[in-house]
C-alpha positions in Angstrom: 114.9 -2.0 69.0 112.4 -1.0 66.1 113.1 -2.0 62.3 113.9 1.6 61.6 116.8 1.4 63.8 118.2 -2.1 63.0 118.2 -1.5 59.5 120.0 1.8 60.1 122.6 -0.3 62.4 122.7 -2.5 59.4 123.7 0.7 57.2 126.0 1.7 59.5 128.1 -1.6 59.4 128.0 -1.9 55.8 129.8 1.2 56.2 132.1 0.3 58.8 130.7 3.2 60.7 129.4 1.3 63.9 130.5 2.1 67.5 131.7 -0.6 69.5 128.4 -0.2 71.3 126.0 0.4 68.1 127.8 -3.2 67.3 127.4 -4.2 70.9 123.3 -3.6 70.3 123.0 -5.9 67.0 125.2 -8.9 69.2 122.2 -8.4 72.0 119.3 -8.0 69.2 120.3 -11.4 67.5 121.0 -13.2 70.6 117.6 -12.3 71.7 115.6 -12.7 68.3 114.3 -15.9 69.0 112.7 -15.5 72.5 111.9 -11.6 72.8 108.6 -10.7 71.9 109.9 -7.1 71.3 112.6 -8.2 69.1 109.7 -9.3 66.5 110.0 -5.6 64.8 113.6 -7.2 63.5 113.4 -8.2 60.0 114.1 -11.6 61.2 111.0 -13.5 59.6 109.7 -16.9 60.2 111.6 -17.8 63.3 113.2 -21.4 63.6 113.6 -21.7 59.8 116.5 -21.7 57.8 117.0 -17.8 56.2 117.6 -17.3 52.6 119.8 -14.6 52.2 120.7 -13.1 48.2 122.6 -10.3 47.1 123.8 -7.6 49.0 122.4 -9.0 52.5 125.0 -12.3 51.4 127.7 -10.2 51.1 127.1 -8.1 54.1 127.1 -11.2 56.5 129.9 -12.9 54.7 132.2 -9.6 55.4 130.5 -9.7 59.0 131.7 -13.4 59.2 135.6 -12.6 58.2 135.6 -9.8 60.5 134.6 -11.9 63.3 136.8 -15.1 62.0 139.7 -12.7 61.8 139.1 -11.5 65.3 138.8 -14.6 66.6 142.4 -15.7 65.0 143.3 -12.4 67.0 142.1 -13.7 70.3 143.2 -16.6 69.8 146.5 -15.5 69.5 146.5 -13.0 72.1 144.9 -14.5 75.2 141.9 -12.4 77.1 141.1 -12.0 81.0 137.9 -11.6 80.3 135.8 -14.8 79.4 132.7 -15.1 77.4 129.6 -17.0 79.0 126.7 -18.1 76.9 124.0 -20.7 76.4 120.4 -19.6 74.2 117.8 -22.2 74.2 116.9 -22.3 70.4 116.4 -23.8 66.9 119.4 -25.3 65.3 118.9 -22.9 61.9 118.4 -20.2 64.1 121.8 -21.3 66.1 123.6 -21.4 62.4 122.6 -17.8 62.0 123.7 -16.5 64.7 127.0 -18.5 64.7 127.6 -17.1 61.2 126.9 -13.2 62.2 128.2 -12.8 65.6 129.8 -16.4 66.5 132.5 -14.6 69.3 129.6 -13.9 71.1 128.3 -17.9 70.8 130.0 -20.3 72.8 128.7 -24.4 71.5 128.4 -26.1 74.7 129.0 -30.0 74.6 128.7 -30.6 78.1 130.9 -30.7 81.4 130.4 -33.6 83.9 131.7 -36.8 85.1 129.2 -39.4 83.5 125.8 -39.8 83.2 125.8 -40.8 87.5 126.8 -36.9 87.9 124.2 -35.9 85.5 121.3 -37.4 86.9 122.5 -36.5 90.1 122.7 -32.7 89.0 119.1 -32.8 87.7 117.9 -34.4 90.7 118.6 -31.7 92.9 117.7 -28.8 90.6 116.9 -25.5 91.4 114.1 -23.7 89.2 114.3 -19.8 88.4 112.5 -17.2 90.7 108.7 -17.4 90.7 106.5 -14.5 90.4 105.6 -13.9 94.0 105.6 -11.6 96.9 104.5 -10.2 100.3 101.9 -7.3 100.8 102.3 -5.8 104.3 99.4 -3.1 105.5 100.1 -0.6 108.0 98.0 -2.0 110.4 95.8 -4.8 109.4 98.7 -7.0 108.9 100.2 -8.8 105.2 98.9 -11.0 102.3 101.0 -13.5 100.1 100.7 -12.3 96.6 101.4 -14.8 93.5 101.2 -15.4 90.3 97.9 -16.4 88.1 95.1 -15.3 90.3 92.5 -13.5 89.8 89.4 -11.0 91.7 90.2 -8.4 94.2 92.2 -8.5 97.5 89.8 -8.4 100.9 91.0 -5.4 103.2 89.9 -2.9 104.4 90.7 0.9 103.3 88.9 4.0 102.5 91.0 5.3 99.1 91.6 2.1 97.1 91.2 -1.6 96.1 93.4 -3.9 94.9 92.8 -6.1 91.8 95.1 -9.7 90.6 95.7 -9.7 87.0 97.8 -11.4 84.8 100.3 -9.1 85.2 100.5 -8.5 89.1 98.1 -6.4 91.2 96.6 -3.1 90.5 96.3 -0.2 92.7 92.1 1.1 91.7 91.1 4.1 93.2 87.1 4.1 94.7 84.3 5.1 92.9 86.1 5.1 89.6 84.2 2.6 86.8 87.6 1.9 85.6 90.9 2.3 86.5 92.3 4.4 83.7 89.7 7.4 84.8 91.7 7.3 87.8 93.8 10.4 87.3 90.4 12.0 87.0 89.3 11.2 90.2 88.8 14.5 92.8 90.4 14.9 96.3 92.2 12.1 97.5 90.2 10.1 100.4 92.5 8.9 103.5 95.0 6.5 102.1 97.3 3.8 103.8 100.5 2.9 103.9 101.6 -0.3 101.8 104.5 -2.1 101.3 105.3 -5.1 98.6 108.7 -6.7 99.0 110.2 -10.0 97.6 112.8 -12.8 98.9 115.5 -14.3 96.8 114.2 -16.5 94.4 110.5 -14.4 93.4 109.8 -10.7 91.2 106.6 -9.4 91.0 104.7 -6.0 89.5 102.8 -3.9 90.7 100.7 -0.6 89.3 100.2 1.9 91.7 97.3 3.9 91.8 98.7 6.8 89.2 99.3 4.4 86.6 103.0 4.1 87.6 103.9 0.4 87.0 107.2 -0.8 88.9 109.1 -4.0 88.5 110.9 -5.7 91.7 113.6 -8.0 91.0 114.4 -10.2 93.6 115.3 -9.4 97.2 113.5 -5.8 96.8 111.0 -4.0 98.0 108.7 -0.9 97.2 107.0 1.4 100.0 103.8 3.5 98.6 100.9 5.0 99.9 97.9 3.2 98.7 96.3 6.9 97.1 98.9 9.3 95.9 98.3 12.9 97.5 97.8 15.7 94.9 101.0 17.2 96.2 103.6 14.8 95.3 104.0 11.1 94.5 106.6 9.6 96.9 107.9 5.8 97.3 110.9 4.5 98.6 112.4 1.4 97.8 115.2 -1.2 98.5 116.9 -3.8 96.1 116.2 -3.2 92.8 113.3 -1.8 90.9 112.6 -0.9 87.6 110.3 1.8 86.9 107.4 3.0 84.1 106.0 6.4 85.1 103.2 8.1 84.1 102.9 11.2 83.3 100.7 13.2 85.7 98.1 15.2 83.4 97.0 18.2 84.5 94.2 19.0 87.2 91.6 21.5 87.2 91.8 22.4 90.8 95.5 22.9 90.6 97.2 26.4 89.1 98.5 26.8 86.3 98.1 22.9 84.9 101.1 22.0 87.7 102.5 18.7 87.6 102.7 16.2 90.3 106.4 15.2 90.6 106.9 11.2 91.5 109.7 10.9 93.6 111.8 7.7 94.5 114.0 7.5 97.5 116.2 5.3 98.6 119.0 4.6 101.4 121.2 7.1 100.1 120.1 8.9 97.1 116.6 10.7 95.8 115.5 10.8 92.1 112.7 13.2 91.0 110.9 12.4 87.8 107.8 13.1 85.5 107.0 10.5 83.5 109.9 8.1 82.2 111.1 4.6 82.8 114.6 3.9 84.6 115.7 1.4 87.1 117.1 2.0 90.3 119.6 -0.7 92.3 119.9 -0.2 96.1 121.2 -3.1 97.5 122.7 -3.2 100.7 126.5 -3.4 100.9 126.8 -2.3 97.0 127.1 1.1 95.1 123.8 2.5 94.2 123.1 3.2 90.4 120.5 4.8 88.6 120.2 4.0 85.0 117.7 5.5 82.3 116.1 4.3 79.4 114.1 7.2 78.5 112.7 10.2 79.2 114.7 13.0 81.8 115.5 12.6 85.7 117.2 14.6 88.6 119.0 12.2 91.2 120.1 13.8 94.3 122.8 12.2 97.0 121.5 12.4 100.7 124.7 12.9 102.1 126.5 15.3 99.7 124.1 17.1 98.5 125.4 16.8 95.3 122.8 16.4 91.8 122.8 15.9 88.2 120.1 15.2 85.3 120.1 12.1 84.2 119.3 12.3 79.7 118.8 8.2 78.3 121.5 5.9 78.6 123.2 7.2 81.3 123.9 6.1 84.8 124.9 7.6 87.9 126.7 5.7 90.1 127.1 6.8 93.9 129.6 6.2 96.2 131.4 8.6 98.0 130.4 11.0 95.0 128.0 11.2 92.9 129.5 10.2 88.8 127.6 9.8 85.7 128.3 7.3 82.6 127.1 6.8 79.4 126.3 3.6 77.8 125.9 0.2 79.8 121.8 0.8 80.5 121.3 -2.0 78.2 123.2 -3.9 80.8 121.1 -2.8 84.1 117.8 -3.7 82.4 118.8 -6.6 81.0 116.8 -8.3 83.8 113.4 -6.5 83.1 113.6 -8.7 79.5 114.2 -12.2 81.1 118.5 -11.9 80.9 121.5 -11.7 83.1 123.9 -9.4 81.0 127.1 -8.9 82.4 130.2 -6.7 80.4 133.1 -7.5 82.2 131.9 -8.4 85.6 133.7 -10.3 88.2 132.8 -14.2 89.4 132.3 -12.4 92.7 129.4 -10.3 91.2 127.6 -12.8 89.0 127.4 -15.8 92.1 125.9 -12.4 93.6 123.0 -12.1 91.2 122.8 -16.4 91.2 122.3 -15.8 94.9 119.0 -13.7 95.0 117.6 -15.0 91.8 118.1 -18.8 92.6 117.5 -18.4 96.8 121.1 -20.3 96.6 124.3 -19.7 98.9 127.5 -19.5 97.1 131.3 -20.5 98.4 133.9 -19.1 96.3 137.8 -19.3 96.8 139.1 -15.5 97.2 141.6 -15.9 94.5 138.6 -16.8 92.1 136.4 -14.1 92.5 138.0 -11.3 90.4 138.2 -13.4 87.4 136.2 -11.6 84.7 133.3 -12.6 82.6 131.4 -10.9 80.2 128.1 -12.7 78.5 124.3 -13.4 78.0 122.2 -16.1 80.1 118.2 -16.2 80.3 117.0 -15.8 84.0 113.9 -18.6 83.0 116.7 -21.3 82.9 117.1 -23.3 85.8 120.5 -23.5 87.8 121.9 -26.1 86.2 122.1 -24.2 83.0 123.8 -21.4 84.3 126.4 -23.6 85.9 127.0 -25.5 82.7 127.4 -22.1 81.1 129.9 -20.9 84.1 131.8 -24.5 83.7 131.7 -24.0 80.1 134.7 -21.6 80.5 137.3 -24.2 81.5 137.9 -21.8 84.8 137.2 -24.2 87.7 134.4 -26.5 88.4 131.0 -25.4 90.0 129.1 -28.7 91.8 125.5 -27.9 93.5 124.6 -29.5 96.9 121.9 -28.9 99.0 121.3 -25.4 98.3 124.9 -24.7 98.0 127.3 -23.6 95.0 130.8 -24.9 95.6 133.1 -23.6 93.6 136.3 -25.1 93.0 139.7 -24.7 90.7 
C-alpha cells in the first residue's frame, strides 16, 4: 500500500466512508508495519518508538478507538463462531499502537501450558519454519539440490542457457548474452531442455526463468519450464502453489506486426493465459483450484468445461465443477508471498492443512473440531510453537507437539 493510498483510506474513515474491506486493508497495513519492508511508504515513522499524535490525527484514533471499544462490548455480548488468531513479534510502543487503532484484531497472549516442565519440553522439540530450498530435475542428465545463500553458476550441460545462484534463487541466463536483462534481445532460440524445480513440505524457493518471469513456489509445489522459451509461446505448468511476476514480452523484429509472446500457465485442471501481470495460482491436489490477481489482466480457461472468463485485479476464480469468479479476498491468497498466513474465516481443518506443508508436520484432528472457524494473521518465519500458542490462545481445545506430530485435543 503506497502513502497516497493510506492517507486516502485515512480520509475515507474520517468520513465514515470505508468498506468493510477498505477497513479490512488498514487492519493488515498496521499489523504488518513493523516487519514489512513495503509497508515503509506508511506514514508510520521511526518504528519501535512511542508516536506522538496532535490534533486532528488524536481525534481520529480516539473515534477509531470507541468504535472498536463499542464493537467489542457488541461481541462480547453476542458470542461469534468465528475466532480471531493472532501473535506479531514487535516493540511494546508499537504493540500500544496498534492495540489503540485496531485492538479486535490484537489478541495479548499470556501464555498456555502446564509449567515451565511443558515449556522446556515444547522448545526442545521445536520445529523451525520452511527453509529456502528445492530440487532441480533435468530431462536427462538427472537433478541438483538447490538452497539458499550460494553463489556461481550451476554445472550442466545444455546448449540454450546457464543457470546462475543469487541471493534471491537461481536465474535462467540465456548464452552469449553479456547480461541477463539483454536477454529478450537475444535472436532464434538454440535447442532448449526441459526443467523442473519442485519443493517438499517445509522449503519455498524462486526462480527467474529465462524471459524475465520470476515465479515463487510455496511449499509442496512445483514449476515445469523449458530452459529457453520458444518465440512462439511461453508455456509452464505447475502443481501446488505458485505465485507469479510476468514480464512483459517486448516486441521482436523478426516477428509481424510487433506480436506478443503469450506466457501461459497450466495446471491439472485449468489454463490461464497472460501478458505481463503478477497472480498466484493454487493447484493442490484434492482441493479446489483458484486463481487470484493482483494486477494486471488474465484469461483462465477450465480443461474440462470449456468454460472462461477474464480475470481484472482482485478477483479470483475458483473451479470446481464450474468455473466462478469473486471479488475481494486476493489479499488473502498472497498473503504468503509477504511472509503471513492470513486466513478470513477458514476452518481448523484448513489451517492444520497449510501447518502441514509449511512445517513438514502431520496433524490429528478430532472430526467434530475441524469446522470450527478462525479468522487471523500469523508470520510463516515463526517456528511451530508460535503458531500453536496462537491456535491455543483461543481457549478451543489444546494442541500438544510430539515427534513430528500435532495432536489435537478438546
Amino acid at each position: 500500500m503506497t502513502q497516497k493510498e493510506f492517507d486516502k483510506l485515512l480520509e475515507r474513515y474520517s468520513h465514515s466512508a470505508c468498506t468493510a474491506e477498505e477497513i479490512d486493508r488498514l487492519e493488515i497495513c498496521f499489523l504488518r508495519l513493523t516487519d514489512r519492508e513495503e509497508c515503509k511508504e506508511i506514514p508510520i515513522e521511526n518504528q519501535g518508538k512511542e508516536i506522538p499524535m496532535h490534533g486532528e490525527e488524536a481525534e481520529l484514533l480516539a473515534r477509531v478507538y470507541a468504535h472498536i471499544r463499542n464493537k467489542m462490548n457488541s461481541d462480547n455480548a453476542k458470542p461469534t463462531k468465528v475466532y480471531n488468531i493472532h501473535k506479531r513479534w514487535i516493540s511494546w510502543a508499537a504493540v500500544i499502537f496498534l492495540l489503540m487503532a485496531f485492538s479486535f484484531w490484537i489478541w495479548k497472549f499470556n501464555g498456555i501450558g502446564n509449567g515451565q516442565e511443558n515449556q522446556e519440553q515444547m522448545v526442545q522439540q521445536d520445529v523451525p519454519a520452511a527453509q529456502t530450498k528445492a530440487l532441480l530435475s533435468f530431462s536427462k542428465t538427472g537433478s541438483k539440490e538447490l538452497q539458499d545463500k550460494k553463489e556461481g553458476w550451476i554445472a550442466f550441460e545444455d546448449q540454450a542457457i546457464q543457470i546462475r545462484y543469487t541471493a534471491n534463487g537461481v536465474v535462467y541466463i540465456p548464452k552469449k548474452l553479456p547480461h541477463y536483462q539483454d536477454r529478450q534481445t537475444a535472436g532464434p532460440s538454440k535447442k532448449s531442455s526441459i526443467h523442473r524445480i519442485s519443493t517438499s513440505n517445509a522449503q519455498q524457493y524462486r526462480v527467474e526463468l529465462s524471459d524475465g518471469s520470476i515465479a515463487y513456489l510455496n511449499a509442496g509445489s512445483s514449476i515445469r519450464f523449458p530452459s529457453l522459451f520458444e518465440e512462439q509461446e511461453r508455456k509452464v505448468q505447475v502443481s501446488g502453489e505458485v505465485f507469479f511476476e510476468v514480464a512483459s514480452s517486448p516486441s521482436r523484429a523478426s516477428k509481424p506486426q510487433g506480436k506478443k509472446v503469450p506466457f501461459i500457465v497450466e495446471t491439472e485442471h485449468q489454463k490461464v493465459e497472460v501478458l505481463g501481470t503478477s497472480f498466484n495460482i493454487r493447484a493442490y491436489a484434492g482441493e479446489m483450484e483458484t486463481t487470484s490477481l493482483a494486477s494486471g489482466k488474465l484469461l483462465v480457461r477450465s480443461k474440462q468445461t470449456a468454460g472462461q472468463a477474464i480475470l481484472h485485479p482482485g478477483e479470483t476464480a475458483y473451479l470446481s465443477e464450474q468455473l466462478h469468479i469473486r471479488s475481494g479476498k486476493t489479499d488473502e491468497a498472497i498473503a504468503w508471498r509477504h511472509g503471513d498466513f492470513q486466513f478470513q474465516d477458514h476452518s481448523l481443518g484448513h489451517i492444520l492443512k497449510e501447518i502441514e506443508r509449511w512445517y513438514d508436520v502431520k496433524a490429528s484432528c478430532p472430526a467434530e473440531l475441524e469446522n470450527l472457524r478462525f479468522s487471523g494473521i500469523i508470520s510463516r518465519k515463526q517456528p511451530l510453537s508460535a503458531i500453536i500458542d496462537m491456535l491455543n490462545s483461543t481457549g478451543q481445545f489444546q494442541i500438544n507437539l510430539s515427534e513430528r506430530r500435532l495432536l489435537v485435543r478438546k
